[in-house]
mmCIF file of the C-alpha atoms, coordinates in Angstrom:
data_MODEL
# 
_entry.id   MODEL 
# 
loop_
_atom_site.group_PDB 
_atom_site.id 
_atom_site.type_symbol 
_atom_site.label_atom_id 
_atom_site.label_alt_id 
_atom_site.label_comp_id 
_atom_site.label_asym_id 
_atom_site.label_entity_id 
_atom_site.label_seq_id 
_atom_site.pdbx_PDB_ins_code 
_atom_site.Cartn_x 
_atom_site.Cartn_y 
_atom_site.Cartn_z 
_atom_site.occupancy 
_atom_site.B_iso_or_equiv 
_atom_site.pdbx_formal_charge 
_atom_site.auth_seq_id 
_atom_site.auth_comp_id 
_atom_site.auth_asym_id 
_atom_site.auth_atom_id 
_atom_site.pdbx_PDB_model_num 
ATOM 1  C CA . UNK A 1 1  ? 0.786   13.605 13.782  1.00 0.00 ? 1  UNK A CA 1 
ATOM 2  C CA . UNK A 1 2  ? 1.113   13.256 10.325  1.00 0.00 ? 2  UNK A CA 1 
ATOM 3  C CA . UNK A 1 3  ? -0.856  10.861 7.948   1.00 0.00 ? 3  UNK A CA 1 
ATOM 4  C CA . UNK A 1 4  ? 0.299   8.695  5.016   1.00 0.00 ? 4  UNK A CA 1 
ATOM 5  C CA . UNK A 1 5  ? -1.516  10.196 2.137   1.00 0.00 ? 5  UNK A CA 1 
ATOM 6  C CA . UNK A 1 6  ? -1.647  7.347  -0.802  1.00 0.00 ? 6  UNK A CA 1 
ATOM 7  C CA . UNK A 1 7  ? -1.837  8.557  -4.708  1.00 0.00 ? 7  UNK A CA 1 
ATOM 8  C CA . UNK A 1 8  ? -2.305  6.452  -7.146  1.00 0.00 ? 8  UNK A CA 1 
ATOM 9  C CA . UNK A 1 9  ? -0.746  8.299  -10.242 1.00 0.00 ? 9  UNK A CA 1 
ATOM 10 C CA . UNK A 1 10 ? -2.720  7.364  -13.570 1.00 0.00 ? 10 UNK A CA 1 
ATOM 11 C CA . UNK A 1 11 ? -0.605  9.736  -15.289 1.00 0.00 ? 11 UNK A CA 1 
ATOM 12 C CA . UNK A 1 12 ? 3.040   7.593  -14.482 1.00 0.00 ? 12 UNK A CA 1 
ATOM 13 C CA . UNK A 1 13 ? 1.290   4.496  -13.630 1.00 0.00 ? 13 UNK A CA 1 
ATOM 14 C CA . UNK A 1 14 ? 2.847   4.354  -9.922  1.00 0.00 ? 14 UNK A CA 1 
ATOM 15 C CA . UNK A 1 15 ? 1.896   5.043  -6.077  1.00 0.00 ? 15 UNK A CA 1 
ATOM 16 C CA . UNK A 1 16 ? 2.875   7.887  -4.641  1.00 0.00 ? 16 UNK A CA 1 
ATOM 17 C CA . UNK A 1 17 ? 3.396   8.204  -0.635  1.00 0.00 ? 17 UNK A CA 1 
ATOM 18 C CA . UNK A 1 18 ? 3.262   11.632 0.931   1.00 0.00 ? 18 UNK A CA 1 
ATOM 19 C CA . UNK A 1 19 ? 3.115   12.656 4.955   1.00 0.00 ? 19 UNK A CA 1 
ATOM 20 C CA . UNK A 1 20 ? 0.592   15.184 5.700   1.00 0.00 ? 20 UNK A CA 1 
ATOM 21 C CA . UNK A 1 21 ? -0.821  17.178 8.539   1.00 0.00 ? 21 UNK A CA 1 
ATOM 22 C CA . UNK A 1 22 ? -4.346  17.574 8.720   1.00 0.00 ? 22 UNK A CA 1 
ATOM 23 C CA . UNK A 1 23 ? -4.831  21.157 7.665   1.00 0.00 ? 23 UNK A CA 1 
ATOM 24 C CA . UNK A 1 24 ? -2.706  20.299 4.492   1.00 0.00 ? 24 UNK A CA 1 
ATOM 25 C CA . UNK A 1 25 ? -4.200  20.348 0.952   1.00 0.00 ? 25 UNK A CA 1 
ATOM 26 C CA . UNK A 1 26 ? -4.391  16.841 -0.591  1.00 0.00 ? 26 UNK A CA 1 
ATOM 27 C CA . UNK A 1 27 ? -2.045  16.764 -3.544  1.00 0.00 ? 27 UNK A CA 1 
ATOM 28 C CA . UNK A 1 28 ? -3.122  17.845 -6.719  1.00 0.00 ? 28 UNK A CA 1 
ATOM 29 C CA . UNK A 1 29 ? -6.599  19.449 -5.331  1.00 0.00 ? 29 UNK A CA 1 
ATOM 30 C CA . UNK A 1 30 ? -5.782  23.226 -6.624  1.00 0.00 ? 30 UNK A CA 1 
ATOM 31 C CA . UNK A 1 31 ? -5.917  26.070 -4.543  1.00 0.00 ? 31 UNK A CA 1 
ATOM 32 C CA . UNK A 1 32 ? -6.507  24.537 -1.037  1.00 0.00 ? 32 UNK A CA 1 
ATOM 33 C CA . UNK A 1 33 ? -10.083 23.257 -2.193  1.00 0.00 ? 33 UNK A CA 1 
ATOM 34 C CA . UNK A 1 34 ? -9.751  20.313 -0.278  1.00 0.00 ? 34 UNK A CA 1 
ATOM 35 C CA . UNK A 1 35 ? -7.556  19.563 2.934   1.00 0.00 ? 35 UNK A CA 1 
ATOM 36 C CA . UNK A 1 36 ? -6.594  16.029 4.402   1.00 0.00 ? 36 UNK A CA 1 
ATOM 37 C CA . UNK A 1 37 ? -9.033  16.450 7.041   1.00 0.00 ? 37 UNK A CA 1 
ATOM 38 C CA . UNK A 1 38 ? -11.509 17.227 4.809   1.00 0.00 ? 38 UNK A CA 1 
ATOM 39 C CA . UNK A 1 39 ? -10.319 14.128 2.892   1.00 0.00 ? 39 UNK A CA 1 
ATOM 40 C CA . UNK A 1 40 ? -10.406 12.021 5.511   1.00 0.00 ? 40 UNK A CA 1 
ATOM 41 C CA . UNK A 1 41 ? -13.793 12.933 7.501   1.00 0.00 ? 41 UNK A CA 1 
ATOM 42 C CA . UNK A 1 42 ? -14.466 10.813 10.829  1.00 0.00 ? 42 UNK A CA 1 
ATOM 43 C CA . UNK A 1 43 ? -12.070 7.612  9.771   1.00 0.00 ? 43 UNK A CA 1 
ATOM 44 C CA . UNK A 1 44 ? -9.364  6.942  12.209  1.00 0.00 ? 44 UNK A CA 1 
ATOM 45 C CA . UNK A 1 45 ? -7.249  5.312  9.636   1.00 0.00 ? 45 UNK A CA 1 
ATOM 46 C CA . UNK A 1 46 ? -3.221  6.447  9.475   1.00 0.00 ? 46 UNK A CA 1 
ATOM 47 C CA . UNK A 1 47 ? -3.308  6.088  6.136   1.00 0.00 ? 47 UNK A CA 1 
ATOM 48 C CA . UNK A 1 48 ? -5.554  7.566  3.436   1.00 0.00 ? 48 UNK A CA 1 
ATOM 49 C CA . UNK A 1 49 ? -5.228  6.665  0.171   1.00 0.00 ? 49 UNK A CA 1 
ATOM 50 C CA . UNK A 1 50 ? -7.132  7.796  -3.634  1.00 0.00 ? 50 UNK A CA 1 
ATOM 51 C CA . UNK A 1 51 ? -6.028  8.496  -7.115  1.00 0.00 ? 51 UNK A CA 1 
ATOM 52 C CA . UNK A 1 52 ? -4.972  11.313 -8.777  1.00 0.00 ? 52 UNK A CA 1 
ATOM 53 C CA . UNK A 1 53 ? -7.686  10.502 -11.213 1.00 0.00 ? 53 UNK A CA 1 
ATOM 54 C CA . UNK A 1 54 ? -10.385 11.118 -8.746  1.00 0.00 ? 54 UNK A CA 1 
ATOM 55 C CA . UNK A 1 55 ? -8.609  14.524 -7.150  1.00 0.00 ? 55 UNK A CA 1 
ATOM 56 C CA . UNK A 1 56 ? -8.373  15.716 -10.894 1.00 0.00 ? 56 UNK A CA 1 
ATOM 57 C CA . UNK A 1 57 ? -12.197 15.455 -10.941 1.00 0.00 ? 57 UNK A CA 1 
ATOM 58 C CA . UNK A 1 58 ? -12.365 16.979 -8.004  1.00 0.00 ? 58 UNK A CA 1 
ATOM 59 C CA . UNK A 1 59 ? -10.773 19.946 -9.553  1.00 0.00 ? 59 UNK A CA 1 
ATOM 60 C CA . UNK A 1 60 ? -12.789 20.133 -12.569 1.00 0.00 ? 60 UNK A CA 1 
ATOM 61 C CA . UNK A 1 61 ? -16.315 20.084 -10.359 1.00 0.00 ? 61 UNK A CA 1 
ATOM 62 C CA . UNK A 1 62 ? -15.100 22.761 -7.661  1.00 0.00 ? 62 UNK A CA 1 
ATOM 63 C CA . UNK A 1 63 ? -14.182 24.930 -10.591 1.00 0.00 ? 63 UNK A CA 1 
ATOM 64 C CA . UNK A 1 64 ? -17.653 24.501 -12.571 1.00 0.00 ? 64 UNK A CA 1 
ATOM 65 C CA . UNK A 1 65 ? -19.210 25.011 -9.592  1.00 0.00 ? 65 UNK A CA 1 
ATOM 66 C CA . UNK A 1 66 ? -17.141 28.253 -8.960  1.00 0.00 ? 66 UNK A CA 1 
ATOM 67 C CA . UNK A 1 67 ? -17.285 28.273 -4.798  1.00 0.00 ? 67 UNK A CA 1 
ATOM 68 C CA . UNK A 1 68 ? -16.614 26.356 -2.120  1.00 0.00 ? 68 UNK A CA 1 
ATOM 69 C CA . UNK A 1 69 ? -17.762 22.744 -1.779  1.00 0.00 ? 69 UNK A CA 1 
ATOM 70 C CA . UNK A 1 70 ? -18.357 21.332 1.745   1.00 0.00 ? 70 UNK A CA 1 
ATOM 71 C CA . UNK A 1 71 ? -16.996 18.170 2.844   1.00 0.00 ? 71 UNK A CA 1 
ATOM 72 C CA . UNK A 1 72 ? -18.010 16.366 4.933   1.00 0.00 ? 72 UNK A CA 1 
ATOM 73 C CA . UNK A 1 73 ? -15.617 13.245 4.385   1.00 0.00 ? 73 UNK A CA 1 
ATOM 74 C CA . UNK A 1 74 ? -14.469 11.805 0.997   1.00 0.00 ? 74 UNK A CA 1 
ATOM 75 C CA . UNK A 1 75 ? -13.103 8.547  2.612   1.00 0.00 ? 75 UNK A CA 1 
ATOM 76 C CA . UNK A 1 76 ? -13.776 5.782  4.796   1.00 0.00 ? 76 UNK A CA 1 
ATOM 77 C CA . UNK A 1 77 ? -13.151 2.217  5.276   1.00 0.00 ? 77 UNK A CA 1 
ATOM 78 C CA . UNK A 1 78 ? -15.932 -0.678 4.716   1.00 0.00 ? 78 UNK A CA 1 
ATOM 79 C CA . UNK A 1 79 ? -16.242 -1.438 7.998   1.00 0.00 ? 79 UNK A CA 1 
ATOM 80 C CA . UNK A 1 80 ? -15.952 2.490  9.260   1.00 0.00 ? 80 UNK A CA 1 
ATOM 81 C CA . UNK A 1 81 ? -19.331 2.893  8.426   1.00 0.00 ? 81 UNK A CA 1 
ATOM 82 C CA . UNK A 1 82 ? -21.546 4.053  5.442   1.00 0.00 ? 82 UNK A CA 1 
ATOM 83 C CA . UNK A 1 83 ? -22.874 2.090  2.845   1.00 0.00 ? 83 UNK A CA 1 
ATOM 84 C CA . UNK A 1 84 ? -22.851 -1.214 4.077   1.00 0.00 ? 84 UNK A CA 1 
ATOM 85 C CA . UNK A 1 85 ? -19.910 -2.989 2.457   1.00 0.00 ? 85 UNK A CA 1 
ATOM 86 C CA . UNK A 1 86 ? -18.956 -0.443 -0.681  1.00 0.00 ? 86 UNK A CA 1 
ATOM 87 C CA . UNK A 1 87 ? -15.776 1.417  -0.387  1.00 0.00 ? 87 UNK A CA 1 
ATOM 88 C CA . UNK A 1 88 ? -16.932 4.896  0.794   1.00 0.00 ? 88 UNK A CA 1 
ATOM 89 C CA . UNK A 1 89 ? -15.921 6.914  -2.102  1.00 0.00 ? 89 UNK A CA 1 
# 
């Protein structure tokens, strides 16, 4: 099934909405670095959401770094478990 992947654009100042299947890259994370799965770790949630702010950072670390990064999850709701009551990423 496919989940509701939330973008917050910085660049245009809107929300963007796009369906995903698990195994899909989140949008703009270059070159498959990171896939919705990834993204979305051990939350059951249906939707997922971030900014495009935060996936361009993403982009600028994997390529310092120059390999792959393991995820383990990069979201999670409050009450999903964590770090007490901070949003998990």
């Amino acid at each position: 099934m496919a989940t509701k992947v939330l973008i917050y654009n910085n660049d245009s100042n809107e929300m963007e909405s796009h369906y995903l299947e698990e195994s899909d890259t989140m949008p703009y994370a270059t070159a498959g670095s990171i896939t919705v799965g990834e993204f979305r770790g051990s939350s059951n949630s249906p939707t997922i959401w971030t900014n495009k702010a935060v996936m361009d950072c993403w982009n600028i670390l994997r390529e310092q770094w120059g390999s792959p990064i393991g995820v383990r999850y990069a979201f999670k709701r409050i009450w999903e478990g964590g770090h007490g009551t901070q949003l998990q990423h």
